[in-house]
MARBA-747050 format. One record per residue: residue number from 1; residue in three letters; chain; x, y, z of N, C-alpha, C in turn. Coordinates in steps of 0.2 Angstrom, whole numbers, m for minus. Layout:
<rs>
+-----+------+-------+-------+-------+-------+-------+-------+-------+-------+-------+-------+
|  nr | rest | kette |    nx |    ny |    nz |   cax |   cay |   caz |    cx |    cy |    cz |
+-----+------+-------+-------+-------+-------+-------+-------+-------+-------+-------+-------+
| NUM |  Ala |     A |     X |     Y |     Z |     X |     Y |     Z |     X |     Y |     Z |
...
+-----+------+-------+-------+-------+-------+-------+-------+-------+-------+-------+-------+
</rs>
This chain:
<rs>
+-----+------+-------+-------+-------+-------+-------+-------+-------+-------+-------+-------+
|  nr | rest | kette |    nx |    ny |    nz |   cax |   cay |   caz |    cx |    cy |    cz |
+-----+------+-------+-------+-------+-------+-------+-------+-------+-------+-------+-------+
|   1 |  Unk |     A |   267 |  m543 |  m349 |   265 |  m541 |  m355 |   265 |  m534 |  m356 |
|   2 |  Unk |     A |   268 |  m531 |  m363 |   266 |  m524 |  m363 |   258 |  m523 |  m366 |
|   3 |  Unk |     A |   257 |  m515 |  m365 |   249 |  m513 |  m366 |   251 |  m514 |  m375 |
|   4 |  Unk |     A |   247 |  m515 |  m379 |   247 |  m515 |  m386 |   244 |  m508 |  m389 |
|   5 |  Unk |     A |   240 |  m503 |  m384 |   240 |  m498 |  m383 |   241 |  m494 |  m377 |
|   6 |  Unk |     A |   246 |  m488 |  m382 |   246 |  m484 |  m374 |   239 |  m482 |  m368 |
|   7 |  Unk |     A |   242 |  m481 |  m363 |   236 |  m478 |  m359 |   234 |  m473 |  m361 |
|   8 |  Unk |     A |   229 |  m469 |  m362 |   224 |  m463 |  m361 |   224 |  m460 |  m354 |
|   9 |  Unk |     A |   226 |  m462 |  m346 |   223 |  m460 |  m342 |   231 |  m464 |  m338 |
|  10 |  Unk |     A |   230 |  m463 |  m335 |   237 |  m464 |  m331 |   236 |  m468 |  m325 |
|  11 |  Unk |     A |   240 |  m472 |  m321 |   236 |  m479 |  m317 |   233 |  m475 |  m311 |
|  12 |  Unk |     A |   236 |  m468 |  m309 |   234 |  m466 |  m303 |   229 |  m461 |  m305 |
|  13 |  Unk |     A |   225 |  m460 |  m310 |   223 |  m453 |  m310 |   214 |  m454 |  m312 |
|  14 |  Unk |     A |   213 |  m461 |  m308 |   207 |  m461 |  m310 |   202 |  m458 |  m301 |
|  15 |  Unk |     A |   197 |  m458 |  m301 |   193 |  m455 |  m296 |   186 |  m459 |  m297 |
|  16 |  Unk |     A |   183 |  m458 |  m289 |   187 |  m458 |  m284 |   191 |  m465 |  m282 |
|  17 |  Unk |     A |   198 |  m462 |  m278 |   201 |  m467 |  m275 |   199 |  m473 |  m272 |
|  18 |  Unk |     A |   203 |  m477 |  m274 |   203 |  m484 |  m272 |   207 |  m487 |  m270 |
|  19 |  Unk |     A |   210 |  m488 |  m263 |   214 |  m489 |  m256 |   215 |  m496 |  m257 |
|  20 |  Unk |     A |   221 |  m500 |  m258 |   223 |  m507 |  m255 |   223 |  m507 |  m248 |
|  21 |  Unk |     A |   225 |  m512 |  m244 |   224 |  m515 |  m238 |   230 |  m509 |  m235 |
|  22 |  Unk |     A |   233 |  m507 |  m235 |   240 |  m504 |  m236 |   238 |  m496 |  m233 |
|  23 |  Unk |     A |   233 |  m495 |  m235 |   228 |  m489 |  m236 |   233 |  m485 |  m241 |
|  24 |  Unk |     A |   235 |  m487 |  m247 |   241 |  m482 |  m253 |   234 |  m481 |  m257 |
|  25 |  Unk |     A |   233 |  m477 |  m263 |   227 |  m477 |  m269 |   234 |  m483 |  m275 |
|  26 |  Unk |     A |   226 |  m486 |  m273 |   228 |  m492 |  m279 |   230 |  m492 |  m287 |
|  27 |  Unk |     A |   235 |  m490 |  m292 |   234 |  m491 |  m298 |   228 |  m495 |  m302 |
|  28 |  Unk |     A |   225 |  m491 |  m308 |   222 |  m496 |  m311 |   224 |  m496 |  m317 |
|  29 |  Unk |     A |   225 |  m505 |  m317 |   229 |  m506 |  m323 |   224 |  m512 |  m327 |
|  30 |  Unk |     A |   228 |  m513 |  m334 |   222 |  m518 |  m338 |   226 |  m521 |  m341 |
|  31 |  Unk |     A |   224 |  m527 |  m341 |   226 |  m534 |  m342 |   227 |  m537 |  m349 |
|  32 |  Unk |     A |   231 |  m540 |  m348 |   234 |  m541 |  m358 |   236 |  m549 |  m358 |
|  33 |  Unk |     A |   233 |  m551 |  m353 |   236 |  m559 |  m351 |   229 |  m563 |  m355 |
|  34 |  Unk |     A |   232 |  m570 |  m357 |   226 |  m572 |  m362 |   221 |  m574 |  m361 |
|  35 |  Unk |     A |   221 |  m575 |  m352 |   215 |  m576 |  m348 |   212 |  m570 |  m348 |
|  36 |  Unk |     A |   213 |  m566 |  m348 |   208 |  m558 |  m347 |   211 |  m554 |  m351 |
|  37 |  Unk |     A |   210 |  m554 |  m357 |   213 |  m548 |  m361 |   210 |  m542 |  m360 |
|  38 |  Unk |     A |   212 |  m536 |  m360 |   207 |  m530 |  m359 |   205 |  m528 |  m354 |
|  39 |  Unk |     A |   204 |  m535 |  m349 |   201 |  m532 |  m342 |   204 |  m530 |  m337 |
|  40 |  Unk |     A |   202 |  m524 |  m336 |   205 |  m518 |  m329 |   203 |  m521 |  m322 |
|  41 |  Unk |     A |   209 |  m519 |  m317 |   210 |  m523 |  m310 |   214 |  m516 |  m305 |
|  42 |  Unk |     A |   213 |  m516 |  m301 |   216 |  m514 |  m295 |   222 |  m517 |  m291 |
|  43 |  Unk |     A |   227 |  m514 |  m291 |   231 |  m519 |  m288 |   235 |  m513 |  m282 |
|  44 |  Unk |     A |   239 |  m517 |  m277 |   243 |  m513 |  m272 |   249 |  m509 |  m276 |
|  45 |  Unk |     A |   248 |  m503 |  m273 |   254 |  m500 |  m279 |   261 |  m503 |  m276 |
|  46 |  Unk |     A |   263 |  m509 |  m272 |   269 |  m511 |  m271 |   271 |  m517 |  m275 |
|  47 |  Unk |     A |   263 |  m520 |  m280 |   264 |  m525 |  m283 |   270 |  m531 |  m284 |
|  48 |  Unk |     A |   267 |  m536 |  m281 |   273 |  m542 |  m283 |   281 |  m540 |  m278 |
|  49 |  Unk |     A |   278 |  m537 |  m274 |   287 |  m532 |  m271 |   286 |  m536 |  m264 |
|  50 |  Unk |     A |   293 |  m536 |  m259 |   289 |  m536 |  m253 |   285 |  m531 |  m249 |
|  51 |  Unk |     A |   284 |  m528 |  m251 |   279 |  m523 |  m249 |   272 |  m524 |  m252 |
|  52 |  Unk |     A |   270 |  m527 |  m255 |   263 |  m530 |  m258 |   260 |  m532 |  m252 |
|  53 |  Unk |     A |   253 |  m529 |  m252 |   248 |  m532 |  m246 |   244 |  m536 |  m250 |
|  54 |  Unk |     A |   245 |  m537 |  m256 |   241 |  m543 |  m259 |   232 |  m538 |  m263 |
|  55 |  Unk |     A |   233 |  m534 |  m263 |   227 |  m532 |  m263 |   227 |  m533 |  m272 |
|  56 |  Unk |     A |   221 |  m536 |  m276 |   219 |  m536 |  m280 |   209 |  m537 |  m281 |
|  57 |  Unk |     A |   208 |  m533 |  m287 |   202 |  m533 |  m285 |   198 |  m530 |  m296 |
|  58 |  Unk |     A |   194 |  m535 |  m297 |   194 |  m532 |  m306 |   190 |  m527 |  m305 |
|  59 |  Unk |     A |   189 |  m523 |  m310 |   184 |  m518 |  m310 |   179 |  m518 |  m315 |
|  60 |  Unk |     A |   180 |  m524 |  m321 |   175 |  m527 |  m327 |   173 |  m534 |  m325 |
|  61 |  Unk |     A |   169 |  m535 |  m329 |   167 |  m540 |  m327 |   168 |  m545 |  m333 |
|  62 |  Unk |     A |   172 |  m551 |  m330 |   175 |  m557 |  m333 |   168 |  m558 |  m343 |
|  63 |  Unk |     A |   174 |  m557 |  m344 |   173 |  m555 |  m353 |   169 |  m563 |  m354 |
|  64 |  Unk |     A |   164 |  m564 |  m359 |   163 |  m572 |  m361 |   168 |  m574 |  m367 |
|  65 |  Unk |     A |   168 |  m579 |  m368 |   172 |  m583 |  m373 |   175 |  m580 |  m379 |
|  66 |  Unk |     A |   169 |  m578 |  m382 |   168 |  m575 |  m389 |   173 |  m565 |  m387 |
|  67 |  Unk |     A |   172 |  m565 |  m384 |   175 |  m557 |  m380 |   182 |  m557 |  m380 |
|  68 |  Unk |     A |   183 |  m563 |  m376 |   190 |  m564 |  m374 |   195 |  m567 |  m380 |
|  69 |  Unk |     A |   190 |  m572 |  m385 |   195 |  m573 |  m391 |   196 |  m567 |  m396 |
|  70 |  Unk |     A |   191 |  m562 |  m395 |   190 |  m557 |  m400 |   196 |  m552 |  m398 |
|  71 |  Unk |     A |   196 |  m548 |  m391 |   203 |  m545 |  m388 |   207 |  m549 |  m388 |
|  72 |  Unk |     A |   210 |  m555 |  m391 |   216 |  m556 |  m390 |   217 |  m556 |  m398 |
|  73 |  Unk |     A |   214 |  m558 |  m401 |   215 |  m558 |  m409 |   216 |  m549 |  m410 |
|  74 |  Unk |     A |   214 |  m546 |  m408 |   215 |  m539 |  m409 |   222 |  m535 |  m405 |
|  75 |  Unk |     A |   222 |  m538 |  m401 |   230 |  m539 |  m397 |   234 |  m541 |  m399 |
|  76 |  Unk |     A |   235 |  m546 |  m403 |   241 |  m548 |  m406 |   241 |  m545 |  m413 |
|  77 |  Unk |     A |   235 |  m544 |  m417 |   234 |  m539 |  m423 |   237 |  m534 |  m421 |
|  78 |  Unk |     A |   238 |  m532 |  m417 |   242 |  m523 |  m416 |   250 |  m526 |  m414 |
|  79 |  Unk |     A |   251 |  m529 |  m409 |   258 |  m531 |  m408 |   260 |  m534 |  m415 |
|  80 |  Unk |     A |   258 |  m539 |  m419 |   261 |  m540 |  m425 |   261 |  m534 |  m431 |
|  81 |  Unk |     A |   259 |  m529 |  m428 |   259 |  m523 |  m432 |   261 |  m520 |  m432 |
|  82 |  Unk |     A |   265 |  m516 |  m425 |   270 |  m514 |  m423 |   277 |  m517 |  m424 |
|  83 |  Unk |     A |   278 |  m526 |  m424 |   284 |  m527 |  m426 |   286 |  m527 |  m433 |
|  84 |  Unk |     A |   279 |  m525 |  m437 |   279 |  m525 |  m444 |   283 |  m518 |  m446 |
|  85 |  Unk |     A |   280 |  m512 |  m442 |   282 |  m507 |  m443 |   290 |  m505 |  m438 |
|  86 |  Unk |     A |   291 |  m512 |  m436 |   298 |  m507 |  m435 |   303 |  m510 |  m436 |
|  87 |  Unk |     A |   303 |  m517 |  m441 |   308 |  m520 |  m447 |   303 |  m516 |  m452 |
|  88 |  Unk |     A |   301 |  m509 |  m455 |   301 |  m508 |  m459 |   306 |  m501 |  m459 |
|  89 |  Unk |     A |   303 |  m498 |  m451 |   309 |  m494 |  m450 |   316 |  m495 |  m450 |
|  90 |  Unk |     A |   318 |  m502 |  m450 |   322 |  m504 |  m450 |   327 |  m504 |  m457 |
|  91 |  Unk |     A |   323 |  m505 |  m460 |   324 |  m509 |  m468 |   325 |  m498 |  m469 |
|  92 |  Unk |     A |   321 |  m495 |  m469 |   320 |  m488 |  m470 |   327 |  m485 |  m471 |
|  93 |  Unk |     A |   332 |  m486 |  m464 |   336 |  m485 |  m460 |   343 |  m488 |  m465 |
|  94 |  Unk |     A |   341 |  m493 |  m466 |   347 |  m496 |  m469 |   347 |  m494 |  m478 |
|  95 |  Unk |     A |   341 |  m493 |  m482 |   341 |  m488 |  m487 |   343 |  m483 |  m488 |
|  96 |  Unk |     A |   341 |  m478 |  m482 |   344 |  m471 |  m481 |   354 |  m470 |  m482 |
|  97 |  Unk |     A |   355 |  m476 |  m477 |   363 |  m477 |  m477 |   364 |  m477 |  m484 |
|  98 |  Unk |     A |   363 |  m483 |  m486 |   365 |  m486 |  m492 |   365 |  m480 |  m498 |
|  99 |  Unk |     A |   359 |  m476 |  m499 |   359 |  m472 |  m502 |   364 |  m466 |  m502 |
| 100 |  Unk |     A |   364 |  m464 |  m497 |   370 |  m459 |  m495 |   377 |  m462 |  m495 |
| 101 |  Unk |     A |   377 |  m468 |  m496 |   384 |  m470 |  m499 |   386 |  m470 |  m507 |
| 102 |  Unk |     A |   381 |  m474 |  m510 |   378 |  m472 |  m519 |   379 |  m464 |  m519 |
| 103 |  Unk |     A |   376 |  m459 |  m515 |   378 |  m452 |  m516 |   386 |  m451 |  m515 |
| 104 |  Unk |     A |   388 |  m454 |  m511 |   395 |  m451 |  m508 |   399 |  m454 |  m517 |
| 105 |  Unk |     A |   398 |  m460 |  m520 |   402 |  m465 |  m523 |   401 |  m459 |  m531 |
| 106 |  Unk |     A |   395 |  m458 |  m531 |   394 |  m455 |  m537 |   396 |  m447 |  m536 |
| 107 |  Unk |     A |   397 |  m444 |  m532 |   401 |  m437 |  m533 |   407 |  m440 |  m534 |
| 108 |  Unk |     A |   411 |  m444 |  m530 |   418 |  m445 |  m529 |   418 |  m447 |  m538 |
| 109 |  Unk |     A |   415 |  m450 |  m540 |   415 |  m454 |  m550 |   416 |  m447 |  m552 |
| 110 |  Unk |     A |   410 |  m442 |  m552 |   411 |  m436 |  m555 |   417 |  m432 |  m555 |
| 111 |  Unk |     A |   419 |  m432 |  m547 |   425 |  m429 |  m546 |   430 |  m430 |  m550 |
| 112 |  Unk |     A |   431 |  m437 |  m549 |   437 |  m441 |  m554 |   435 |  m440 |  m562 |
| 113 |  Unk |     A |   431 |  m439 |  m566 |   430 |  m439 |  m570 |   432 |  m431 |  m572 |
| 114 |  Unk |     A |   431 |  m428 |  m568 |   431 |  m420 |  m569 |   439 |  m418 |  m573 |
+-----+------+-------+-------+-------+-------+-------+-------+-------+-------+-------+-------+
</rs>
């Protein structure tokens, strides 16, 4: 799933380091899935590859109920918002055309009329 917000900070660039099984510094990434929306986790920067040593470890502490329905309502309120905004960019896009055809049709009328 993608982030609903971009990151702030970059999956390597927090401190101090924290080393998978592998001994690589582990990305920290945060969780969009419905079971832990919002919660940050460590993972082997080979993730899911065959080069994963499996290392996974959270760094919050498992959200309650009321948390977890709360960031996923707010998680899909920003994704439904951004597909909102971009069938609007869309719709924008296709006026724009349209309209510069209406201008092309109305000089060529003038011309002809001239």
């Amino acid at each position: 799933m993608r982030s609903p917000v971009p990151y702030r900070v970059g999956p390597l660039e927090h401190s101090p380091a924290v080393l998978c099984d592998c001994r690589r510094k582990a990305p920290c990434w945060t969780s969009w899935s419905n079971d832990s929306p919002g919660r940050r986790y460590y993972r082997c920067p080979a993730g899911l590859t065959a080069g994963d040593c499996g290392f996974f470890r959270w760094i919050d502490h498992e959200a309650t109920p009321y948390e977890r329905q709360l960031t996923r309502d707010l998680r899909d309120a920003v994704w439904q918002l951004q597909r909102e905004k971009g069938e609007d960019l869309r719709m924008d896009n296709v006026v724009q055309r349209e309209n510069g055809d209406l201008m092309q049709l109305k000089e060529q009328l003038q011309k002809d009329e001239a």
